[in-house]
C-alpha positions, 0 to 999 in steps of 0.5 A, a space after each residue: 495531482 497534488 504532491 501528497 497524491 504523488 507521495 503516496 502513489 510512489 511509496 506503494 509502488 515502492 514497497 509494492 517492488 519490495 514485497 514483490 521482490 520479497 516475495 520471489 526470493 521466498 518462493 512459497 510452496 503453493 498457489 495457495 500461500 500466494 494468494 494468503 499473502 497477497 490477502 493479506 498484504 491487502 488487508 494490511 494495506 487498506 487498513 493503512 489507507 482508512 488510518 491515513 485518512 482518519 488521521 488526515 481529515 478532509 481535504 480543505 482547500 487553501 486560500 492564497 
């Protein structure tokens, strides 16, 4: 695994624990503001991937 890969692997178990955490202390009313949350948490997330990837481009392998 290259550092990048571990770079993003940790940041979204980071804010993973945070939203999780977040979350738990909020306590919502129902199973179903649970699953929108997640919903949309995801959506955020995977939006934030597909950027990443735009911004970054394809991989090119280094001469050295």
């Amino acid at each position: 695994m290259t550092t990048n890969q571990i770079f993003a692997i940790a940041a979204l178990v980071i804010s993973g624990v945070f939203f999780g955490v977040l979350f738990m202390v909020g306590l919502p009313q129902s199973i179903l503001e649970w699953v929108i949350t997640d919903g949309a948490l995801a959506v955020i997330l995977y939006i934030s991937y597909l950027a990443i990837g735009v911004f970054r481009g394809t991989s090119t392998p280094r001469m050295r």
